[in-house]
C-alpha positions in Angstrom: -17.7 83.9 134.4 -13.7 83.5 135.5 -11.8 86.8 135.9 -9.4 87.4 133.7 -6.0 88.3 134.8 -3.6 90.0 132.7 -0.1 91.6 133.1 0.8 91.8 129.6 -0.1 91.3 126.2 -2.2 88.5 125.8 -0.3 86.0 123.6 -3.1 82.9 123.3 -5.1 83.6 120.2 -7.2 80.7 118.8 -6.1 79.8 114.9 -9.7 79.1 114.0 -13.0 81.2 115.5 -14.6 79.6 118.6 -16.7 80.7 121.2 -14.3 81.5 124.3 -16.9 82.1 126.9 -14.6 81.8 129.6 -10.9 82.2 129.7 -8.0 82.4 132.3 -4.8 84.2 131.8 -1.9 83.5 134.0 1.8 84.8 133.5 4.6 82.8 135.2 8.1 84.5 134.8 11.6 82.9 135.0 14.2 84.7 135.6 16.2 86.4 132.5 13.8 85.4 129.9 10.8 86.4 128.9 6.7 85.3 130.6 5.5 82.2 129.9 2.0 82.5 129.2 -0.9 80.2 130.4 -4.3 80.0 129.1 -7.4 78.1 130.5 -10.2 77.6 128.1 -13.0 76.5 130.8 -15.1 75.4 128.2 -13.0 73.3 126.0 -11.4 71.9 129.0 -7.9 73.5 127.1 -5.0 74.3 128.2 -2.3 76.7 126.1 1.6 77.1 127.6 3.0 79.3 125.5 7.2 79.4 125.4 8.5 82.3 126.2 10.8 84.2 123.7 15.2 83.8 124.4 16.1 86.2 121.5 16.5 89.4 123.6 19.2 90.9 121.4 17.5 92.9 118.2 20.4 91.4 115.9 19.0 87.7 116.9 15.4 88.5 115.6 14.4 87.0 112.2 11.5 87.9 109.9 9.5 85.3 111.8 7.1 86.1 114.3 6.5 85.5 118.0 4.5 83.5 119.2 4.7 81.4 116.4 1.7 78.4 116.6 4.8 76.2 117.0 5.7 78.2 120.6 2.6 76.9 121.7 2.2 73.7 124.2 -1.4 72.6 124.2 -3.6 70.1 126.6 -6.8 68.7 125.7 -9.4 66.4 125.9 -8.2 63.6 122.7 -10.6 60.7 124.0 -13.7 59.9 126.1 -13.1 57.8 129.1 -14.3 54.4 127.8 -11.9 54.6 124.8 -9.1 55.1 127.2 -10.0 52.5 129.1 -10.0 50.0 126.3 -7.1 51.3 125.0 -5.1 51.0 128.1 -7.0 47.4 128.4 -5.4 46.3 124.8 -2.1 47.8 125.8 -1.8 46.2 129.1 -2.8 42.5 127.4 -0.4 42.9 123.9 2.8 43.7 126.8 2.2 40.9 129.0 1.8 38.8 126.1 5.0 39.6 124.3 6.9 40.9 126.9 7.4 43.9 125.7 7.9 46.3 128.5 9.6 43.6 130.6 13.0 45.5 128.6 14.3 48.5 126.5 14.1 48.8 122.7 17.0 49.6 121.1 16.1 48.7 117.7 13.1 51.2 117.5 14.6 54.2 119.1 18.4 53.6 118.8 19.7 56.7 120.1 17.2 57.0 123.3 16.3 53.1 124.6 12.5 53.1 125.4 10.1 50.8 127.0 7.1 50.5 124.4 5.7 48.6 121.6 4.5 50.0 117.9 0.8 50.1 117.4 0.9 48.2 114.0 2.5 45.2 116.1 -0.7 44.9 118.0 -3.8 43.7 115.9 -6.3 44.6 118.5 -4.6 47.9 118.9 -4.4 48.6 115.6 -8.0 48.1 114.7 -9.4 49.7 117.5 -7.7 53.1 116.9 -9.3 52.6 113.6 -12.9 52.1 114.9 -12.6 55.5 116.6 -11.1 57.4 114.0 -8.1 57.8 115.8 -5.9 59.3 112.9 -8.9 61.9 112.0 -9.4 63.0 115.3 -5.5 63.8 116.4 -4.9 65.6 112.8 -7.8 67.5 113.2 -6.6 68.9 116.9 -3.0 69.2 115.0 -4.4 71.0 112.2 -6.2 73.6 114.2 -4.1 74.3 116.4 -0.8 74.5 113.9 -2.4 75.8 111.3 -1.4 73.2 108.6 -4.1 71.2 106.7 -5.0 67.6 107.8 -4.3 66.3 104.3 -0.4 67.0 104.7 -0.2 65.3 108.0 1.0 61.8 108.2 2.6 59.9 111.1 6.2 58.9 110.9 5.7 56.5 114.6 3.2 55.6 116.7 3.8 54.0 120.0 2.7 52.8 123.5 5.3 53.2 126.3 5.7 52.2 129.7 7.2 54.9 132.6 7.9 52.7 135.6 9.0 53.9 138.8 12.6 52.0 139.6 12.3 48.7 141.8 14.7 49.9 144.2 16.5 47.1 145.9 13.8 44.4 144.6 15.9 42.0 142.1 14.2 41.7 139.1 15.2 40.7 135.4 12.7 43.5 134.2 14.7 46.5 132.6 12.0 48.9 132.7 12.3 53.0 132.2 11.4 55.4 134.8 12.4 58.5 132.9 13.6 59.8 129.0 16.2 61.9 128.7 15.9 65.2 126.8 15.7 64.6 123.4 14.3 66.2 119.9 11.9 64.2 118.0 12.4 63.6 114.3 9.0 64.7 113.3 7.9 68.5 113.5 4.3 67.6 115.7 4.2 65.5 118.6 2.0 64.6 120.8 1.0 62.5 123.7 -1.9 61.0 124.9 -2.1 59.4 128.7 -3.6 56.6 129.3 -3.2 56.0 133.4 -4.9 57.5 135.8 -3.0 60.6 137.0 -3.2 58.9 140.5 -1.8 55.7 139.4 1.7 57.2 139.5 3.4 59.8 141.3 6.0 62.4 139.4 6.1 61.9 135.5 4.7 63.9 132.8 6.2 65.5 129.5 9.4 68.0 130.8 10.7 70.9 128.8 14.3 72.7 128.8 12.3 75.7 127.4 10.3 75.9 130.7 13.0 74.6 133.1 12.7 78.5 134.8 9.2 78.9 135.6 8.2 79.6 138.7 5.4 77.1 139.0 2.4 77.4 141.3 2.0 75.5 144.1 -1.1 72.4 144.2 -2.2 69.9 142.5 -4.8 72.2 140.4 -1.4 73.2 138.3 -0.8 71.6 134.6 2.7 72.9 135.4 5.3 71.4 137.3 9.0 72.4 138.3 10.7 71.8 136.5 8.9 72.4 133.4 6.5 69.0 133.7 3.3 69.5 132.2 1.1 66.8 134.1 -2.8 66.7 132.6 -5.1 66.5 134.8 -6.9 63.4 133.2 -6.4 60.6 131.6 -7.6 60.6 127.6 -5.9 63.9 127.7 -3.5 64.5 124.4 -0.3 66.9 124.8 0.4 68.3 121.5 3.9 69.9 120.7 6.1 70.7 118.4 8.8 67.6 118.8 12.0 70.0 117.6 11.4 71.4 121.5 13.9 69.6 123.8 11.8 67.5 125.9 11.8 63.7 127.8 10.2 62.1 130.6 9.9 63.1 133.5 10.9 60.9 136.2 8.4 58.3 137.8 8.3 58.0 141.4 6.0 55.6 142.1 3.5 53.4 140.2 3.3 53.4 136.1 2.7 55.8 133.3 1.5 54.5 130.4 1.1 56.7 127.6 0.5 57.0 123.4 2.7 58.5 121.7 2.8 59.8 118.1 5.2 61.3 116.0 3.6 63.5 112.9 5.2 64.5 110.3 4.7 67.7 108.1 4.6 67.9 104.3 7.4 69.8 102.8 5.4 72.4 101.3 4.5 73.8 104.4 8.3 73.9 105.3 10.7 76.8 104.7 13.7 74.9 102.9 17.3 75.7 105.2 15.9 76.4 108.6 16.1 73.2 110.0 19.3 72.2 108.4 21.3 75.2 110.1 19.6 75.1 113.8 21.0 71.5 113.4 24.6 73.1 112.8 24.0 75.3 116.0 22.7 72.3 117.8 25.7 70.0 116.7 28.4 73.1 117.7 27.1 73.2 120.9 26.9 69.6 121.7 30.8 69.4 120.3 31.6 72.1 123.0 29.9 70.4 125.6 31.6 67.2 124.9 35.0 68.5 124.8 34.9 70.7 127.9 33.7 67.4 129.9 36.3 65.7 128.7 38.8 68.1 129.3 37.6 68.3 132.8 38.2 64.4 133.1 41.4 64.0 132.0 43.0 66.8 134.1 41.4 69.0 137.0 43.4 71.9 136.2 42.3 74.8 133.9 45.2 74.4 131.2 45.0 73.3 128.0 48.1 72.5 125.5 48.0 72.6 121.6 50.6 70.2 120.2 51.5 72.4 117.1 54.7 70.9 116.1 53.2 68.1 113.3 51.5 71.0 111.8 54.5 73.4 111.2 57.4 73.2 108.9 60.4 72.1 110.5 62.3 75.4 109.9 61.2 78.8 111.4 59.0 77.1 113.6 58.8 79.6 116.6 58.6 76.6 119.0 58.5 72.8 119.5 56.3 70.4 121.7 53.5 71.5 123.3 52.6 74.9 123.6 50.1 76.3 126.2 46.6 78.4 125.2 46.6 82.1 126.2 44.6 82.8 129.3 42.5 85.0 127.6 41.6 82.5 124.3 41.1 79.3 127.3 38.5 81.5 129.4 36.5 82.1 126.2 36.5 78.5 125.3 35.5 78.0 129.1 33.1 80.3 129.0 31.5 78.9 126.3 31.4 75.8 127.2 29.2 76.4 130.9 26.4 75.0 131.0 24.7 77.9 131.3 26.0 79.3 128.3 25.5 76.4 126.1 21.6 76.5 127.1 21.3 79.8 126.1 22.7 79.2 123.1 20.9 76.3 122.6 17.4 77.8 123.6 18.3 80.9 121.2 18.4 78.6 118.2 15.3 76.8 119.3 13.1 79.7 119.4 14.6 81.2 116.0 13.5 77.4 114.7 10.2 78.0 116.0 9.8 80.8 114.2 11.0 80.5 110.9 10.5 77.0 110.3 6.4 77.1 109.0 6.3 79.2 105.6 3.4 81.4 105.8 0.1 80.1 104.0 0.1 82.6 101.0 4.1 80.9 100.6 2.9 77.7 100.4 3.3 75.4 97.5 0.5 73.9 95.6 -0.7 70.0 96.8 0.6 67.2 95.6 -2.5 64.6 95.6 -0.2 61.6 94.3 3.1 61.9 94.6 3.6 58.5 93.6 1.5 58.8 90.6 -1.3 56.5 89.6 -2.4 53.1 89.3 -3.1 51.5 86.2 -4.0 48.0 84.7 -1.3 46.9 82.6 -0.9 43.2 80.9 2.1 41.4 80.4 2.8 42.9 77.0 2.6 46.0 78.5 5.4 44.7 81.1 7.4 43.3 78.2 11.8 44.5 78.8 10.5 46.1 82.2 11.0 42.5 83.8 13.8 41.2 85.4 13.8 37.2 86.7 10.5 36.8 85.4 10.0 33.1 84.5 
């Protein structure tokens, strides 16, 4: 039996009784934030990354708790290693046959470009996944693990990319993706599944702003990489996570990364109405800032800025014309604000109040809705009779 290593309150507690035999405890700190908690379920061959918590201040603190099953990063076993294989197999043959990771998509995923191709495009693809009760097996692992029923899971995408590492000076037509930029997802659960082998490519792996500060362990027997890459250790193995955590893809170095990715969404009864609507406000206010200081730094490179008040004003008493300069003391808050420093804090803040308050508590939730479409009927043409419209 492992040791178990604990400087602090043990965080990791399973949403549904098993029988945790063997368990690891690990606590990595950042700096000015709070431990980031690591659990190793020997057993289940499970891994739990728990983000830490950015609201120090007690007037930042909601009503929800922490952790909340959406501060949790989990890695897994998803499939055995003949399913992965075939998988991979069908992947490999639907892109070389249309081509599809020879360039980005910006149809699919307009605001970040990626290299992949849907599921339902592939036949083989699709019906395989079927075979294997793909959809039963991910909900299930979602379910437990996020303690929301299977039945109000449903998937919003469901994708194969391509991570490539960058041709260097080699000329080619290909425009392939070696990395994703940090990004939300639009769904509340996401997850991803690798289909490589881990030594078929060199860097990768699914980054997070939210662990950018931990102060990873050195070897290759670490799920966690600076700076805040969680690389499984096997192929088949699913990353689960809530996708309203910034996150991307991490940069490949050499080889490819192929990888299935899903994005699940969340019925609405399980979701406490406002929250995400106002972190998206906080969000957007800190991306304006971050915008404007960049631009302000292009245009000129010293720290002035003017306010042309004169269009605004009536024309008589106005105290002056033109251009007038900012106080000192107004422009270094706006500066300060705008650091990137600050705006990640900020930013992080918002994130882990979202994570809270976002999942209403089980005894809050609404009744299920087995139809919300109502039902089907058998209806004749009498039946149909004023309801028609071009009918000949």
């Amino acid at each position: 039996m492992n040791s178990i290593q604990t400087a602090a309150f043990c965080w990791n507690q399973p949403l549904a009784p098993r029988p945790l035999l063997h368990r690891n405890h690990r606590l990595l700190t950042p700096p000015a934030a709070s431990a980031i908690s690591i659990d190793y379920d020997n057993e289940y061959n499970h891994h739990t990354i728990t983000i830490p918590s950015f609201l120090t201040d007690e007037s930042d603190i909601t009503d929800g708790s922490y952790p909340s099953p959406l501060h949790k990063i989990h890695v897994l076993p998803l499939l055995e290693p003949a399913e992965t294989f075939r998988i991979l197999q069908i992947a490999r043959a639907h892109a070389e046959e249309s081509s599809c990771w020879d360039q980005q998509d910006s149809t699919r995923h307009v605001s970040y470009q990626t290299v992949d191709f849907a599921v339902e495009d592939s036949v083989d693809m699709s019906a395989y996944l079927q075979d294997i009760s793909f959809q039963e097996r991910i909900f299930d692992l979602l379910s437990e693990q996020y303690d929301v029923d299977a039945d109000d899971l449903s998937f919003l995408d469901l994708f194969c990319a391509s991570y490539e590492a960058a041709s260097g000076e080699i000329e080619t037509d290909r425009e392939t993706m070696d990395r994703l930029d940090f990004h939300r997802d639009g769904s509340l659960l996401s997850f991803t599944v690798l289909l490589s082998e881990p030594e078929d490519f060199e860097g990768g792996g699914t980054i997070f702003d939210a662990l950018r500060d931990a102060v990873c362990e050195s070897g290759q027997q670490s799920i966690l990489k600076e700076p805040g890459s969680i690389k499984p250790h096997n192929s088949g193995y699913a990353t689960l996570h809530s996708g309203k955590l910034l996150h991307g893809g991490h940069v490949v170095t050499k080889g490819q990364r192929i990888v299935l990715v899903g994005f699940v969404d969340v019925d609405l009864r399980n979701i406490r109405e406002g929250v995400l609507g106002n972190a998206a406000k906080e969000f957007g206010r800190n991306d304006v800032s971050e915008f404007w200081n960049q631009r302000r730094l292009k245009m000129k490179q010293k720290a002035s800025w003017n306010i042309s008040n004169w269009r605004y004003l009536p024309r008589k008493g106005r105290s002056c014309l033109g251009k007038c300069a900012l106080p000192a003391s107004l422009l270094e808050s706006i500066e300060n604000r705008a650091k990137p420093d600050s705006i990640r804090e900020r930013r992080l803040k918002t994130e882990d109040r979202l994570l809270r308050d976002i999942m209403l508590p089980r005894s809050e939730r609404g009744e299920k809705i087995d139809n919300e479409h109502g039902e089907w009927r058998d209806v004749s043409l009498e039946d149909m009779d004023g309801l028609m419209i071009g009918w000949e």
